[in-house]
Kinemage of the C-alpha trace (Angstrom):
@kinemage 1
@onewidth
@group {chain A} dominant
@subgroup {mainchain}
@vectorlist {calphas} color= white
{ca unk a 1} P 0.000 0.000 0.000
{ca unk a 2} L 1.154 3.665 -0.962
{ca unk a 3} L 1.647 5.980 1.982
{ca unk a 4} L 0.683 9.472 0.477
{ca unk a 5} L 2.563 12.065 1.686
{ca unk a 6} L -0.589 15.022 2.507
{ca unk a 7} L -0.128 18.507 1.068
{ca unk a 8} L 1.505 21.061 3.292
{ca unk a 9} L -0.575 24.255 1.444
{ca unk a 10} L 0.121 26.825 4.481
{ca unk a 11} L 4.194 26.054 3.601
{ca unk a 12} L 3.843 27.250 -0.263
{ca unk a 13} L 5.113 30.296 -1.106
{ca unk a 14} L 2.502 33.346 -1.561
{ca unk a 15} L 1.844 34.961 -4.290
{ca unk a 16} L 1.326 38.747 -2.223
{ca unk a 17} L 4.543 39.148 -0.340
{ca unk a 18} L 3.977 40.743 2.955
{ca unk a 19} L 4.417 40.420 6.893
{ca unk a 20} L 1.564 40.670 9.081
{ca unk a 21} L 1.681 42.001 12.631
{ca unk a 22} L -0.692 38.722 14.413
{ca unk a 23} L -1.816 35.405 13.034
{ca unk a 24} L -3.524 32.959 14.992
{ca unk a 25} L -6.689 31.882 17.161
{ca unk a 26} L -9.298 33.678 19.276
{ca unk a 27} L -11.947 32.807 21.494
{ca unk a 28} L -9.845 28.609 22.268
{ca unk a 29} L -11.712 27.121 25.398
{ca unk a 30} L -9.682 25.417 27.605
{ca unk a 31} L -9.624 24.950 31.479
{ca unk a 32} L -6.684 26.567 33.372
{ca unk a 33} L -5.395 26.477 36.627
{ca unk a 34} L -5.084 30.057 39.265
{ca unk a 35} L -3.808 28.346 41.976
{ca unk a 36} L -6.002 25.611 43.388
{ca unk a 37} L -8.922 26.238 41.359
{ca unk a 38} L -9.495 25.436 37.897
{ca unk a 39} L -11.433 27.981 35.459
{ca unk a 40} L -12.983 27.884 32.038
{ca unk a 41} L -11.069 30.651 29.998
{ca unk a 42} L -11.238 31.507 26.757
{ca unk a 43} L -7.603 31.731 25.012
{ca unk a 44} L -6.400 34.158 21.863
{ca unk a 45} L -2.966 32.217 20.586
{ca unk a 46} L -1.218 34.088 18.111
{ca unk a 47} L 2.203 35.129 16.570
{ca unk a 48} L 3.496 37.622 14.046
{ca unk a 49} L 4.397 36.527 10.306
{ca unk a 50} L 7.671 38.096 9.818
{ca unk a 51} L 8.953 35.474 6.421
{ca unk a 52} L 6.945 37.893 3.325
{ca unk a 53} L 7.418 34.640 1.644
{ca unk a 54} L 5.794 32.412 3.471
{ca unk a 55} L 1.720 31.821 2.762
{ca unk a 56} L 0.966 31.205 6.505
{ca unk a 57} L 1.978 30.117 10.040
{ca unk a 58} L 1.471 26.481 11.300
{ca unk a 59} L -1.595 27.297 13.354
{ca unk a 60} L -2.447 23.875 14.880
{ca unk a 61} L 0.996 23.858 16.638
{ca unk a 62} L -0.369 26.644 18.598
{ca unk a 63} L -2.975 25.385 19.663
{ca unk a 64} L -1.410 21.873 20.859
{ca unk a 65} L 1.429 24.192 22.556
{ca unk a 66} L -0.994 25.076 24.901
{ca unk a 67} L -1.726 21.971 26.379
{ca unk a 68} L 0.428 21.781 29.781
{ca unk a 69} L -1.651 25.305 30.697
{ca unk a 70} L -4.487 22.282 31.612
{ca unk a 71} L -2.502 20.900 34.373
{ca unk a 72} L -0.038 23.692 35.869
{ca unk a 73} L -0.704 26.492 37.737
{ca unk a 74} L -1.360 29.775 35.248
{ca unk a 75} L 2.102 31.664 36.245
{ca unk a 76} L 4.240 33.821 34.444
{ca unk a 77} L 6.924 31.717 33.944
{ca unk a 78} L 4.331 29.043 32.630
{ca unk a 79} L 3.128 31.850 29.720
{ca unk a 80} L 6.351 32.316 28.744
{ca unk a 81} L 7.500 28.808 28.337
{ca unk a 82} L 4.094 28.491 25.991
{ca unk a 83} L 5.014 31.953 24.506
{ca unk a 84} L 8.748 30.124 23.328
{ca unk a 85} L 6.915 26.983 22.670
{ca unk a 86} L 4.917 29.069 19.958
{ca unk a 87} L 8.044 30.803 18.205
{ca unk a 88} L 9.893 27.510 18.303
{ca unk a 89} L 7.076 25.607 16.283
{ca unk a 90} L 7.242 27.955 13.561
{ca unk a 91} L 10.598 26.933 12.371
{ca unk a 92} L 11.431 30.674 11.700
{ca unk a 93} L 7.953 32.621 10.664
{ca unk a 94} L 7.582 34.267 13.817
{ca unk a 95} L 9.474 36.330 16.068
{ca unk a 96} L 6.498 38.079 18.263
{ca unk a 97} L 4.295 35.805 20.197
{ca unk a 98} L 0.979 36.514 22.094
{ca unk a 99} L -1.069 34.921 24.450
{ca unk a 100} L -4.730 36.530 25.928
{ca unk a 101} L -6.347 34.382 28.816
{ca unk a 102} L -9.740 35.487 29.576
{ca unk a 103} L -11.876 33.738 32.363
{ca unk a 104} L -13.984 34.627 35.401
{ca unk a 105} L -12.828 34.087 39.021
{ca unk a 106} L -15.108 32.894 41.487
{ca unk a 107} L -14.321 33.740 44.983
{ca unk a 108} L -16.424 32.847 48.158
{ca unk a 109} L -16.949 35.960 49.986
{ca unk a 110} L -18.469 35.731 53.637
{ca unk a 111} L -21.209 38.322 54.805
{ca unk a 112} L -20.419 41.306 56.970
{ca unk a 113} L -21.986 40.226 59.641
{ca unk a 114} L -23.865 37.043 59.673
{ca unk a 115} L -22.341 33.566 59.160
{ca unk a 116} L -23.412 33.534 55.557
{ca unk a 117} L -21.692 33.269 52.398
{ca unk a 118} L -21.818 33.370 48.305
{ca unk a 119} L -19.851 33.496 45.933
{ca unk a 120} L -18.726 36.477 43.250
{ca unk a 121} L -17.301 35.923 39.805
{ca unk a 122} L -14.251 38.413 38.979
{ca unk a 123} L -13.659 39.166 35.319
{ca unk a 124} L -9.933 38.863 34.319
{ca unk a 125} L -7.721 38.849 31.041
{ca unk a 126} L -4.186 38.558 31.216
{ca unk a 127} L -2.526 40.105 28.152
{ca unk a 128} L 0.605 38.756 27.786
{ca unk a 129} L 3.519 38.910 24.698
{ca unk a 130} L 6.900 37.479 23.362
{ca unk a 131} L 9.294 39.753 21.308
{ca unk a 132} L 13.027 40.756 20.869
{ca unk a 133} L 12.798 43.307 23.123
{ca unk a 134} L 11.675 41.148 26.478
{ca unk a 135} L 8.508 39.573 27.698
{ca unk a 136} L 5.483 41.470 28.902
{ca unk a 137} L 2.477 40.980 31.060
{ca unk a 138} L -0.712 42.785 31.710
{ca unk a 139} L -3.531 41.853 33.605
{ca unk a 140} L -7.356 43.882 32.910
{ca unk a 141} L -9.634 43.246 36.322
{ca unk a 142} L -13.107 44.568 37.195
{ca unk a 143} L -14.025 44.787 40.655
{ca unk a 144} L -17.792 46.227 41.410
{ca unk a 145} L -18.700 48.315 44.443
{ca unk a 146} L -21.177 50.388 46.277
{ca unk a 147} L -20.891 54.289 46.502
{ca unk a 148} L -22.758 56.827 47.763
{ca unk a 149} L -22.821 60.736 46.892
{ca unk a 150} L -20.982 63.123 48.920
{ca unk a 151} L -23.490 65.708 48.062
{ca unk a 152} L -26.349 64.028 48.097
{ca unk a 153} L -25.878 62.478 51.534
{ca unk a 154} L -25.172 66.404 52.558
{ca unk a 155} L -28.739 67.287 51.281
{ca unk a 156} L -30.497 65.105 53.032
{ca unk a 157} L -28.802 65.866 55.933
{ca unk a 158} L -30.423 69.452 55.711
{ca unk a 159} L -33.711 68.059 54.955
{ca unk a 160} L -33.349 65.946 57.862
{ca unk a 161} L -32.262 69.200 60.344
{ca unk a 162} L -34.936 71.175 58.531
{ca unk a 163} L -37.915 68.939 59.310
{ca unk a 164} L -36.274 68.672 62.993
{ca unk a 165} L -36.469 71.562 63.896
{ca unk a 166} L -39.524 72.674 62.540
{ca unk a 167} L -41.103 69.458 63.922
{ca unk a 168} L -39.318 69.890 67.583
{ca unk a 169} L -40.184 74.032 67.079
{ca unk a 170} L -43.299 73.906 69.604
{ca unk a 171} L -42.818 69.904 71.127
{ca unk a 172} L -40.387 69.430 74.108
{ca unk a 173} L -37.109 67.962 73.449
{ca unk a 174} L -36.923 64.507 75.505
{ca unk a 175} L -35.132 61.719 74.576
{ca unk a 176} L -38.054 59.274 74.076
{ca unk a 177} L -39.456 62.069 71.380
{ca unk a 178} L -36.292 62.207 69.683
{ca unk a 179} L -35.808 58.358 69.311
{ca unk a 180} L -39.249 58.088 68.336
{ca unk a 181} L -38.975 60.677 65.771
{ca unk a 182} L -35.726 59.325 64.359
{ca unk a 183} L -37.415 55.871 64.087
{ca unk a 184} L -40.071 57.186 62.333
{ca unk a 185} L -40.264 57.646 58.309
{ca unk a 186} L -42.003 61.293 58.732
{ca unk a 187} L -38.622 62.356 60.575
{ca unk a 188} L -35.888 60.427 57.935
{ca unk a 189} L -37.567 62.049 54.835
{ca unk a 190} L -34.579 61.907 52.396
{ca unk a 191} L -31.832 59.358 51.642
{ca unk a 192} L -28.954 59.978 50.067
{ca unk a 193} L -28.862 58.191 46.699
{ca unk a 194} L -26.195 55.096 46.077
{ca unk a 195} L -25.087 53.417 42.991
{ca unk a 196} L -23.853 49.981 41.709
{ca unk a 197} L -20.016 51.149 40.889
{ca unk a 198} L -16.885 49.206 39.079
{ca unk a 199} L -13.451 49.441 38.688
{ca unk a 200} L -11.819 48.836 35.492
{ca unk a 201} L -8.067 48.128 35.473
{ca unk a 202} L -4.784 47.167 33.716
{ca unk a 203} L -2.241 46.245 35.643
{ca unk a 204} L 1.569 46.177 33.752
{ca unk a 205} L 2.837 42.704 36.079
{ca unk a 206} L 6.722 42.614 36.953
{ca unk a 207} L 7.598 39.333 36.057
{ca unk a 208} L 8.308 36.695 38.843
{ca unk a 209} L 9.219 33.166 37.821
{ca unk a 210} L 6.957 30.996 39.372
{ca unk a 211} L 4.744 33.337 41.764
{ca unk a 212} L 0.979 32.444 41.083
{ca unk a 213} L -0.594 35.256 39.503
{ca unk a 214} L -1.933 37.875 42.072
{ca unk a 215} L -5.346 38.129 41.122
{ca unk a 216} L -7.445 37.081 44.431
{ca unk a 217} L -4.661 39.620 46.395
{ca unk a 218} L -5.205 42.651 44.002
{ca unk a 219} L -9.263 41.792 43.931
{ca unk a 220} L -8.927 42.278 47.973
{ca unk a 221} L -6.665 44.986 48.489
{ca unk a 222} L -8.952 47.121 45.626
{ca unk a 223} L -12.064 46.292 47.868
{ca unk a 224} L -10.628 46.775 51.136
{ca unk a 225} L -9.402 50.727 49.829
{ca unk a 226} L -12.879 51.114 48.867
{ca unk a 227} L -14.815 49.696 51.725
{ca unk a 228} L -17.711 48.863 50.569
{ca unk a 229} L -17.745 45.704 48.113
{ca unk a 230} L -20.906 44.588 46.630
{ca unk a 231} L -22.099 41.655 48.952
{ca unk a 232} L -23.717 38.273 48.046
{ca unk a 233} L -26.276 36.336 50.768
{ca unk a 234} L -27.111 38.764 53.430
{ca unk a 235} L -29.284 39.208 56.777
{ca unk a 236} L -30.728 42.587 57.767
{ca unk a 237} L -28.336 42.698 60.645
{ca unk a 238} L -25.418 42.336 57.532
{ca unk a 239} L -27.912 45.016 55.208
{ca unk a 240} L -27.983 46.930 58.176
{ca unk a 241} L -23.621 47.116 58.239
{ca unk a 242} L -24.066 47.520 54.343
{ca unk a 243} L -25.604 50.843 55.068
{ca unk a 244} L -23.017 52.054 57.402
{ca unk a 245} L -20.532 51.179 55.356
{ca unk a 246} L -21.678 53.512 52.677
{ca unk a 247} L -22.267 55.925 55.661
{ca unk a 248} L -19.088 55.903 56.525
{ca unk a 249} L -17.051 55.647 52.725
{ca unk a 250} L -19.227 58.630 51.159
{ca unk a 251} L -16.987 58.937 47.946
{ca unk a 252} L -17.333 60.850 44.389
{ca unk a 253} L -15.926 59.083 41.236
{ca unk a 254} L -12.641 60.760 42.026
{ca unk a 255} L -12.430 59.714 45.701
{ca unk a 256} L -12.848 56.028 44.520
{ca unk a 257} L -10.059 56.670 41.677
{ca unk a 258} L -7.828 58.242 44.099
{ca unk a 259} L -7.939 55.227 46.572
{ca unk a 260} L -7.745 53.073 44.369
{ca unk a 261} L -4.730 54.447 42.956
{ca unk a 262} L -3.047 54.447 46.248
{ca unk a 263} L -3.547 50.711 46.848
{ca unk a 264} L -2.404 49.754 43.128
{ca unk a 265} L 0.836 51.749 43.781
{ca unk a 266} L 1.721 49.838 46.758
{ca unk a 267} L 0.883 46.560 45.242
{ca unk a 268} L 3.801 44.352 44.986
{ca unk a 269} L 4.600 42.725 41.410
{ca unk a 270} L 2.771 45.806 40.442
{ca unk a 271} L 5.584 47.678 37.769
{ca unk a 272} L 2.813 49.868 36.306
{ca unk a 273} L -1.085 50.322 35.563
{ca unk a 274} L -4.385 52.628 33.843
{ca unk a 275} L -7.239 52.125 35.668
{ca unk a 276} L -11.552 53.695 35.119
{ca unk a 277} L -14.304 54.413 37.828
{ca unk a 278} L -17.375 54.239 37.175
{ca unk a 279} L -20.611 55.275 39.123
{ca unk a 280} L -23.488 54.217 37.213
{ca unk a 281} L -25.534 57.183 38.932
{ca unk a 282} L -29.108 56.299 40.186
{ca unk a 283} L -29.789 60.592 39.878
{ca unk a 284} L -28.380 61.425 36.157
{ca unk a 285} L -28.934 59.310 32.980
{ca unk a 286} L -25.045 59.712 32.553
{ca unk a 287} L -21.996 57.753 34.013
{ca unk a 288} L -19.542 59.903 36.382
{ca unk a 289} L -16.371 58.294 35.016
{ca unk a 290} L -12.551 59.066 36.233
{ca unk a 291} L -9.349 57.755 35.306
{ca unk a 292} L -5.603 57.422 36.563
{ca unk a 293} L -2.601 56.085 35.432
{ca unk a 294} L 0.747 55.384 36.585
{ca unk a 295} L 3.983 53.895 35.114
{ca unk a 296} L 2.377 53.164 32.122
């Protein structure tokens, strides 16, 4: 019997010669591994095509290259083996490789207050690239809040005093009246309005061989500068610490930006990074948006 050798088109020489900046896949599913959990993630493999004569890349060797990403931790050092892996298998096409993990992490997050607990999913891509020049890493998180407005919590302060006094005006001032007015919905007549908030990010990672990537640690230290992370199963009693919480973190867009700026600049492994606020208000049809970089 004849073995047939199969045609090899993708090694023919093209007729247009030309380089092109990325070839490759988008949108690969594949489980990876962020420390002890494993995630579904959706993978973009590509690499430049830097031979004008050649008609393409060898695109199924990128694809099998990413294989040990199933059973090792995601890390750095892990992307970057895959990242050689890539320019290796094309035999000389390629001298830029890129690699764009997107995926969800799900962390458990325990209730202010109460014993209960849910969980939260995290949106993450790491952005990550091969070329002569060096390796580099970026990772893109969103992390949603709570905020309340400065100025609106100020107004309905006044209302508050206002109705006070005019209510108190002719009624003796005893404790019991007091309590019993607080208590009541006549004397608390305005609220300060709140809105679902997020935090949009790229970080610029310092590369550390074998560290785990610091996704949970950044997620936490960007909630903890806010104070007031959205929650997941809740009690009044944990409502009830929601609402001081807000209370007590009354921010504008740029309070939240300037926080969070703060924490990100004293985030180890953290060599640069852009990041967006963004209240979603509950009073304006618009988005109060700011931004900050640094060492970007």
């Amino acid at each position: 019997m004849t073995v047939l050798t199969l045609p090899d088109v993708a090694s023919q020489t093209t007729r247009l010669t030309s380089t092109l900046t990325w070839v490759g896949m988008e949108g690969i599913a594949l489980p990876v591994q962020l420390g002890t959990r494993s995630v579904t993630a959706k993978l973009d493999a590509g690499v430049s095509l830097d031979d004008a004569e050649a008609r393409g890349i060898h695109m199924s060797r990128l694809y099998l290259a990413l294989a040990p990403l199933e059973d090792a931790s995601l890390t750095l050092s892990k992307v970057k083996e895959i990242l050689d892996a890539f320019l290796t298998s094309q035999e000389g096409l390629s001298q830029h490789a890129y690699l764009n993990v997107e995926g969800e992490l799900p962390l458990k997050r325990e209730a202010l207050i109460s014993p209960l607990a849910g969980w939260k999913s995290y949106p993450f891509t790491l952005r990550c690239q091969l070329t002569p020049e060096g390796f580099q890493a970026e990772l893109g998180l969103t992390v949603g809040y709570s905020s309340t407005c400065p100025c609106s919590a100020a107004l309905a302060r006044q209302s508050i005093q206002q109705a006070f006094e005019e209510d108190f005006a002719e009624i003796p001032l005893t404790q019991s009246a007091v309590s019993a007015w607080l208590g009541s919905e006549e004397g608390i007549l305005a609220t300060p309005h709140s809105q679902r908030s997020v935090v949009e990010c790229t970080l610029r990672l310092a590369e550390n061989d074998n560290a785990e990537l610091p996704i949970e640690r950044l997620i936490d230290r960007i909630e903890q500068s806010l104070g007031t992370a959205l929650q997941t199963a809740v009690k009044r009693i944990d409502e009830q610490a929601f609402a001081l919480a807000n209370g007590q973190n009354l921010m504008f867009c740029e309070d939240a930006a300037r926080r969070v700026d703060k924490a990100l600049r004293q985030a180890p492994g953290v060599a640069g990074f852009q990041l967006k606020v963004v209240h979603s208000e509950s009073l304006h049809a618009h988005d109060a948006v700011a931004h900050s970089d640094w060492g970007w």
